[in-house]
ZANUDREN-384242 format. One record per atom (N, C-alpha, C): residue in one letter; atom name; x, y, z; chain. Coordinates in pm, 1 decimal. Layout:
BEGIN
+--------+-------+----------+----------+----------+--------+
| residu | atome |        u |        v |        w | chaine |
+--------+-------+----------+----------+----------+--------+
|      a |    CA |        X |        Y |        Z |      A |
...
+--------+-------+----------+----------+----------+--------+
! end
This chain:
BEGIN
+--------+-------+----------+----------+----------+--------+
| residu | atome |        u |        v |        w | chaine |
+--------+-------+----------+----------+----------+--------+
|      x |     N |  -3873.5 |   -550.1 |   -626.1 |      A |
|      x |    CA |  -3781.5 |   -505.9 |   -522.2 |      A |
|      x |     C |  -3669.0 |   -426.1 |   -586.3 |      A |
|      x |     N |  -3668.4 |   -345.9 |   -532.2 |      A |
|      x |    CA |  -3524.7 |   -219.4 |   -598.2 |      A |
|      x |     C |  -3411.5 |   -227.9 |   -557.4 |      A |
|      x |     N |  -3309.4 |   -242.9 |   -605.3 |      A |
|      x |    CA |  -3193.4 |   -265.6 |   -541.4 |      A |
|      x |     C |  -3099.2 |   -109.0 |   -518.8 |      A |
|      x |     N |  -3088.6 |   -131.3 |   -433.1 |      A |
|      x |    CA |  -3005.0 |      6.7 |   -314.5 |      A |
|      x |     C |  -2823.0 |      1.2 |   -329.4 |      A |
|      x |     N |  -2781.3 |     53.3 |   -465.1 |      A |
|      x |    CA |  -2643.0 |     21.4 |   -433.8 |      A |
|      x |     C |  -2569.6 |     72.0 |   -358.5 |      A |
|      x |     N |  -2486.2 |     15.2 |   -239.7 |      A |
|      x |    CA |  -2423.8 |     52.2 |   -144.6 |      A |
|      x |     C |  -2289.4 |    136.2 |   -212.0 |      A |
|      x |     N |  -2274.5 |    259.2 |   -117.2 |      A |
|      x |    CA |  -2148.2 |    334.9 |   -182.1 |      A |
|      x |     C |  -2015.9 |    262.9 |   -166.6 |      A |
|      x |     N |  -1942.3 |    338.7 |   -242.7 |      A |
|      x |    CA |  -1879.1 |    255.5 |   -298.8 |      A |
|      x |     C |  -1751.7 |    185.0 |   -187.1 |      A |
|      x |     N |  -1753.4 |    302.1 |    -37.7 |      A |
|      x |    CA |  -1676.8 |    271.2 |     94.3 |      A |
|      x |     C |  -1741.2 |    363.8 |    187.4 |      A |
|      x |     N |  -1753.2 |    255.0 |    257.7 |      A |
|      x |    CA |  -1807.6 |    306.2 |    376.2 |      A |
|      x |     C |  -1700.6 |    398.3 |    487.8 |      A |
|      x |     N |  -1755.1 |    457.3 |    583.9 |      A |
|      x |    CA |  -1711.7 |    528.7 |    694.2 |      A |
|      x |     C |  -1584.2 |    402.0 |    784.1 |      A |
|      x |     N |  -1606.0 |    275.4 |    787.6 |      A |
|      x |    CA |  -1544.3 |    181.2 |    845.4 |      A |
|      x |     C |  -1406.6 |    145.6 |    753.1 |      A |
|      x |     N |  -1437.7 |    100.0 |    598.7 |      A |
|      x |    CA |  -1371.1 |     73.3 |    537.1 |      A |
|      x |     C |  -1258.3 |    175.7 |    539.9 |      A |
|      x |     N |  -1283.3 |    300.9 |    521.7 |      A |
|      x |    CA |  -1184.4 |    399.3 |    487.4 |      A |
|      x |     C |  -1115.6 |    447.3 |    638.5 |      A |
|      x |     N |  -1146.2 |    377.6 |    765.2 |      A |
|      x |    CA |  -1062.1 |    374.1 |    885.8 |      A |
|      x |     C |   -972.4 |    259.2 |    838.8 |      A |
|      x |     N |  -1024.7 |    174.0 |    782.2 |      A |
|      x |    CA |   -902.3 |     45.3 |    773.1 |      A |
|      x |     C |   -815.2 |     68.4 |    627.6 |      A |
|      x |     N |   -865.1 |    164.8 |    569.1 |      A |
|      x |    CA |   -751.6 |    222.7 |    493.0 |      A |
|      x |     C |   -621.7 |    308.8 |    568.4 |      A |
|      x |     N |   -653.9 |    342.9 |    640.9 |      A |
|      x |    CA |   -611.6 |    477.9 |    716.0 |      A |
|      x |     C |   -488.7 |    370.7 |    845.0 |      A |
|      x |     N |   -539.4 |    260.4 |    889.8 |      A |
|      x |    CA |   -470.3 |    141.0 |    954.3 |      A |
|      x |     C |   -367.5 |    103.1 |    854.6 |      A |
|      x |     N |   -401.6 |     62.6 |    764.0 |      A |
|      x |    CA |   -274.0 |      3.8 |    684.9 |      A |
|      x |     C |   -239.5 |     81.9 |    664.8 |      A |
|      x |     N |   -286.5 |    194.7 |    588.7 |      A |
|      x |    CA |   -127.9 |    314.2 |    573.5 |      A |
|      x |     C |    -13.2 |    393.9 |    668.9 |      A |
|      x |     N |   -119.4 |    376.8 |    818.9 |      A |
|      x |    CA |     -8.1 |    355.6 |    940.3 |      A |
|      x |     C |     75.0 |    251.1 |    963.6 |      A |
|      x |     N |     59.5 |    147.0 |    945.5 |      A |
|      x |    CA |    125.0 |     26.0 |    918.8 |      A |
|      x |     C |    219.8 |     22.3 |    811.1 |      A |
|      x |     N |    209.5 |     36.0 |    703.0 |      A |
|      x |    CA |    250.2 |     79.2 |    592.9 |      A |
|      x |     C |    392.7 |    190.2 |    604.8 |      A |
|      x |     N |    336.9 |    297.9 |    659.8 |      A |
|      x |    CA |    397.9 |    411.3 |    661.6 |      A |
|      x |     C |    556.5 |    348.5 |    780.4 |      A |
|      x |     N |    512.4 |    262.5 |    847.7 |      A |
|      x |    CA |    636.0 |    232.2 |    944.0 |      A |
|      x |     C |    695.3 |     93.4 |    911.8 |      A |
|      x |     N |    638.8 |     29.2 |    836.2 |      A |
|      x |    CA |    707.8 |   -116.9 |    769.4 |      A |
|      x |     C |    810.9 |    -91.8 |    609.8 |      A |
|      x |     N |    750.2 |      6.7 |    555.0 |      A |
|      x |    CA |    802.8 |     -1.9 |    429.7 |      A |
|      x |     C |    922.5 |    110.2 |    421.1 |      A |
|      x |     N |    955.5 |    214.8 |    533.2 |      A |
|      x |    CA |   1119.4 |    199.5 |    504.9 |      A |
|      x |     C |   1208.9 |    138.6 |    582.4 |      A |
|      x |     N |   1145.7 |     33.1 |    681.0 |      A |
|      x |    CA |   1245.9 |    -37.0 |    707.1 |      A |
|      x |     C |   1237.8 |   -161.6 |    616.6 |      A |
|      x |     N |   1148.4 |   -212.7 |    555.8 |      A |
|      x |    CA |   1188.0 |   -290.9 |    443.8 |      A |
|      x |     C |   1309.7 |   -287.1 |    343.0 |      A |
|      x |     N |   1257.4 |   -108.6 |    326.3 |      A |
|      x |    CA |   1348.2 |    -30.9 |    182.8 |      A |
|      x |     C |   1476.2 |    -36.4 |    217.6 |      A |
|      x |     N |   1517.1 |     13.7 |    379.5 |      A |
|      x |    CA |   1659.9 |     25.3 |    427.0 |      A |
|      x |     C |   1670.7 |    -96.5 |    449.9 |      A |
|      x |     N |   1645.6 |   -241.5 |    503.9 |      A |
|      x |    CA |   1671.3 |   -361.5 |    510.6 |      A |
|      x |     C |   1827.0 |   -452.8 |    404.7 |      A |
|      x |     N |   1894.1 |   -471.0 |    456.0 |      A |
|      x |    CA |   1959.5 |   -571.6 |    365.7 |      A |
|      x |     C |   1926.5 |   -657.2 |    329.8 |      A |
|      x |     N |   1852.1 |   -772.0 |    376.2 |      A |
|      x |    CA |   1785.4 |   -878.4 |    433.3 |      A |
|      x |     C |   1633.4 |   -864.9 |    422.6 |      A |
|      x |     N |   1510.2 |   -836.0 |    325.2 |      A |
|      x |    CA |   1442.3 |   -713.9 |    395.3 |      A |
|      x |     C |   1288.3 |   -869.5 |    390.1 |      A |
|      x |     N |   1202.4 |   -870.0 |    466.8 |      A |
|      x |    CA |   1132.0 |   -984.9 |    515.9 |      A |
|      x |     C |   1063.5 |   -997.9 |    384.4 |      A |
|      x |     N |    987.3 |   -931.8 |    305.9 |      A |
|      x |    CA |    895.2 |   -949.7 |    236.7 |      A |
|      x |     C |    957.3 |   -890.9 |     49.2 |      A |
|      x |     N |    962.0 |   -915.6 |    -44.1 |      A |
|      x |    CA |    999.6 |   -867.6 |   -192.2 |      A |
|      x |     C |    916.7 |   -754.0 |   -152.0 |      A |
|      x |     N |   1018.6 |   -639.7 |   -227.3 |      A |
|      x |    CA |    919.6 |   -505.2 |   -303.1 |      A |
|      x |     C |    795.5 |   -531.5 |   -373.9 |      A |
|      x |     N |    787.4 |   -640.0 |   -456.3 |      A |
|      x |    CA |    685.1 |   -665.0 |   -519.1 |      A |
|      x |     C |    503.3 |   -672.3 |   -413.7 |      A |
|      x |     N |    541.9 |   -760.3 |   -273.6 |      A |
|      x |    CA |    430.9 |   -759.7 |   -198.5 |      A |
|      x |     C |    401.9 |   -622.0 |   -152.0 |      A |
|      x |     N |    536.4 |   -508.5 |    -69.8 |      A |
|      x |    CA |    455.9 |   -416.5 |    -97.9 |      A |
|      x |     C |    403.0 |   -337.4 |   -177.7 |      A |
|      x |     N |    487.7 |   -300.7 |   -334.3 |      A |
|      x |    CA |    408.2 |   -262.4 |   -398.8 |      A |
|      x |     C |    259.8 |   -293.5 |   -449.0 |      A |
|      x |     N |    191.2 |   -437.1 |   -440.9 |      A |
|      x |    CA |     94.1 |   -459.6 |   -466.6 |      A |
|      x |     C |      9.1 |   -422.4 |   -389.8 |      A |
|      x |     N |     21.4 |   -428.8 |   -235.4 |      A |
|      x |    CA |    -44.1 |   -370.7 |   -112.0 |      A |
|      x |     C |    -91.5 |   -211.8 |   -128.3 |      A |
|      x |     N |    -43.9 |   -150.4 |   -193.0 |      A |
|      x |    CA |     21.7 |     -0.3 |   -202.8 |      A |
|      x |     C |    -84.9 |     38.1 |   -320.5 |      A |
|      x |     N |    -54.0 |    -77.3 |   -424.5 |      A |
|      x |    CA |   -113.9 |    -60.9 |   -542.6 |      A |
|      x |     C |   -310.6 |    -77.9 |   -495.2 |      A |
|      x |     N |   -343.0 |   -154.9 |   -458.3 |      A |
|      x |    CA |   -462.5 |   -198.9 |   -390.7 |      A |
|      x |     C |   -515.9 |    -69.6 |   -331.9 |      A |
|      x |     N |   -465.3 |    -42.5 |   -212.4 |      A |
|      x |    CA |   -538.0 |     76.6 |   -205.2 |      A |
|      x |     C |   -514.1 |    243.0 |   -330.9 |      A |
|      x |     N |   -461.8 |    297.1 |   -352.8 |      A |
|      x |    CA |   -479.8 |    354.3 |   -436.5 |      A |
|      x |     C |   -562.4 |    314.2 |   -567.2 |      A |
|      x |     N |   -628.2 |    178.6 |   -611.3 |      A |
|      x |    CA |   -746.3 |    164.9 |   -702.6 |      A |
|      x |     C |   -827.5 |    180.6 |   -614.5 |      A |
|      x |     N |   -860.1 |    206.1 |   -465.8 |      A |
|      x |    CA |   -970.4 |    262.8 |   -392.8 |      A |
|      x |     C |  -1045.7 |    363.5 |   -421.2 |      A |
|      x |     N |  -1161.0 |    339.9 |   -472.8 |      A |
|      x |    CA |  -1208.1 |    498.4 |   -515.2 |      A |
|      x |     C |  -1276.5 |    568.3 |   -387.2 |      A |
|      x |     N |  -1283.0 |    707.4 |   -413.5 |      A |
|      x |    CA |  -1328.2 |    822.6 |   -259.9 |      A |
|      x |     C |  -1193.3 |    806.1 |   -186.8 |      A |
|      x |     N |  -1088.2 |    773.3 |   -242.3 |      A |
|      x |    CA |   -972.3 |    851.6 |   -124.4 |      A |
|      x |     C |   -996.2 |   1000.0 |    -73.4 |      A |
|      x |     N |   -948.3 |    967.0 |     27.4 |      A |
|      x |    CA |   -927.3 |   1150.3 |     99.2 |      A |
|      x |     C |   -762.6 |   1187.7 |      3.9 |      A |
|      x |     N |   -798.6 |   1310.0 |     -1.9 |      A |
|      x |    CA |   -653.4 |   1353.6 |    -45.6 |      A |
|      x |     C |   -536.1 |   1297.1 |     44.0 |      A |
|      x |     N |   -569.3 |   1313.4 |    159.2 |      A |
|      x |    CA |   -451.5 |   1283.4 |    271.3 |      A |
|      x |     C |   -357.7 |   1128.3 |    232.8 |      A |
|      x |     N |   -487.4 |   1056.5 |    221.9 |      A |
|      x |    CA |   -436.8 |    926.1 |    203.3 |      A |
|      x |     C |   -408.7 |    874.2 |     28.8 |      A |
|      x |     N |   -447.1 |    979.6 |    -19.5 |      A |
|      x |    CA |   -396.7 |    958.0 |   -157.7 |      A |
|      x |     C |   -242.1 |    976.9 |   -148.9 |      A |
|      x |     N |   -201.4 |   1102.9 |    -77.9 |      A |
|      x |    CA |    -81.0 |   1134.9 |    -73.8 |      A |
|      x |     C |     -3.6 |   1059.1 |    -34.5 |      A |
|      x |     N |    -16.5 |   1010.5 |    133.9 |      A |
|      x |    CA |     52.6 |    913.0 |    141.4 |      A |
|      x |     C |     60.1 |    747.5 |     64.6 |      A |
|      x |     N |     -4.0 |    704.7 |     25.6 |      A |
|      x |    CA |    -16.1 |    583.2 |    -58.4 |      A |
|      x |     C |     94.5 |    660.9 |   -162.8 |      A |
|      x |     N |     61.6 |    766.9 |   -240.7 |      A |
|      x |    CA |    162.8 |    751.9 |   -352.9 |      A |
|      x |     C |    279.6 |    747.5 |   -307.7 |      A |
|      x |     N |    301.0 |    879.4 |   -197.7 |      A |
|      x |    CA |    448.2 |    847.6 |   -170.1 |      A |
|      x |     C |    537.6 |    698.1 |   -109.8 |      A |
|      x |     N |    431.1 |    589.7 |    -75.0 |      A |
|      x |    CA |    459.0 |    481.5 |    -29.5 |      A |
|      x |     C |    532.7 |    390.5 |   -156.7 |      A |
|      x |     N |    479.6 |    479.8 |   -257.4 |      A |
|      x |    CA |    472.9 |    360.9 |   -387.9 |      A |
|      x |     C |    593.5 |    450.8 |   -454.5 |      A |
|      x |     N |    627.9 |    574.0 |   -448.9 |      A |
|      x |    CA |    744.3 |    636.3 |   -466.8 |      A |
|      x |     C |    859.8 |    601.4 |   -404.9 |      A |
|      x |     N |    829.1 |    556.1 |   -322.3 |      A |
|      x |    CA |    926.2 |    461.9 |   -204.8 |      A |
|      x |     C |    964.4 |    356.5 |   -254.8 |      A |
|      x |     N |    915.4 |    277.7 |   -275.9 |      A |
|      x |    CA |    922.3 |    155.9 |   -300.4 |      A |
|      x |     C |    964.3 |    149.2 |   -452.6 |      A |
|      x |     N |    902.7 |    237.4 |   -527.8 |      A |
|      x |    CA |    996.4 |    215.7 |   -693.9 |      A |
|      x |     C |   1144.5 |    288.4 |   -722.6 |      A |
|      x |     N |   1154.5 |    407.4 |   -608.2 |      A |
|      x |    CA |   1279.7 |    469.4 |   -622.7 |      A |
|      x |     C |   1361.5 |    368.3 |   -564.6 |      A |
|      x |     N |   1371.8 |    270.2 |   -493.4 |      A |
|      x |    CA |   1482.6 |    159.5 |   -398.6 |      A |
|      x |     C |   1456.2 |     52.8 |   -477.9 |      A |
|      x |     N |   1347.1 |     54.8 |   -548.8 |      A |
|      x |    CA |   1328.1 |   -116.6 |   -645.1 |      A |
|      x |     C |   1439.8 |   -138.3 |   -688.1 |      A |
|      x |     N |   1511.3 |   -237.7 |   -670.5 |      A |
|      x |    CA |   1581.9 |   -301.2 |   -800.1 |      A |
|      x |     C |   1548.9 |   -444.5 |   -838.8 |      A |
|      x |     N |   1579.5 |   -502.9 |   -956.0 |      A |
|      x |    CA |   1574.6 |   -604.7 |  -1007.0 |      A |
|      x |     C |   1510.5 |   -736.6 |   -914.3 |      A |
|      x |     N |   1643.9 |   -756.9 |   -818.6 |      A |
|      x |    CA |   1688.0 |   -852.4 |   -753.2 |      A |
|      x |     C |   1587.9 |   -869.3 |   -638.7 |      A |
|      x |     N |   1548.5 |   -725.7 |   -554.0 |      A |
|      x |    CA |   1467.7 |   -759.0 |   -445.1 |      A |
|      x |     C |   1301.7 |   -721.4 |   -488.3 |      A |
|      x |     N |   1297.5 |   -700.5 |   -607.9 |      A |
|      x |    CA |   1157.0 |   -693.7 |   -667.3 |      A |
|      x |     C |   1089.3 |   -822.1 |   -658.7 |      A |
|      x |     N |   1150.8 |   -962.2 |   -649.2 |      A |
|      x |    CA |   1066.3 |  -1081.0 |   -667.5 |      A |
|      x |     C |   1130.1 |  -1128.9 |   -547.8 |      A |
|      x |     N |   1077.9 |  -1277.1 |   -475.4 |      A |
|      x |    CA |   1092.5 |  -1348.4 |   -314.4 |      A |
|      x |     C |   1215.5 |  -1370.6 |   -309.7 |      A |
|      x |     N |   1277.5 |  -1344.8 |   -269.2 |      A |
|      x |    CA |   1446.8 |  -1387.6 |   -206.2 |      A |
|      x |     C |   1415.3 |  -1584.0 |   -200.8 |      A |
|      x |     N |   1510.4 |  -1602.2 |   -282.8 |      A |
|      x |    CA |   1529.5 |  -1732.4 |   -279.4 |      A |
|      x |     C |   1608.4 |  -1818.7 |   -193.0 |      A |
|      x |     N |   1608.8 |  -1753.1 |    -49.7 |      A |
|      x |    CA |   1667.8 |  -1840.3 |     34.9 |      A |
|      x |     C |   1571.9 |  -1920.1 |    137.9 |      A |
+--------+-------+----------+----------+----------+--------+
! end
């Protein structure tokens, strides 16, 4: 029996890329502008980070992912990089 390796993302997968980076695209500068902000930089950067090791991005969504992650390291600091300890 031959095995058929499936590519590497499908037509479905890369709509639910395209979901979170709409999601994405409207959560993470109000995170960035947040005083208070719900989640550490660190969760979204990892989120951010995840898809961009996606291989077959469309350019489109390459772009936006980086700039998400340009976002998020230009406002990083120290303090809100790890869980707010309250």
């Amino acid at each position: 029996m031959e095995h058929r390796l499936r590519p590497p993302y499908t037509a479905y997968e890369l709509l639910l890329i395209d979901a979170d980076l709409v999601h994405l695209q409207r959560v993470v500068p109000l995170e960035v502008a947040a005083s208070n902000p719900v989640f550490p930089f660190l969760y979204w950067q990892r989120r951010v980070t995840l898809i961009l090791e996606t291989r077959h991005l469309f350019p489109a969504q390459l772009a936006v992912a980086s700039a998400l992650l340009d976002l998020i390291e230009s406002t990083n600091t120290g303090d809100r990089l790890l869980a707010k300890a309250s």
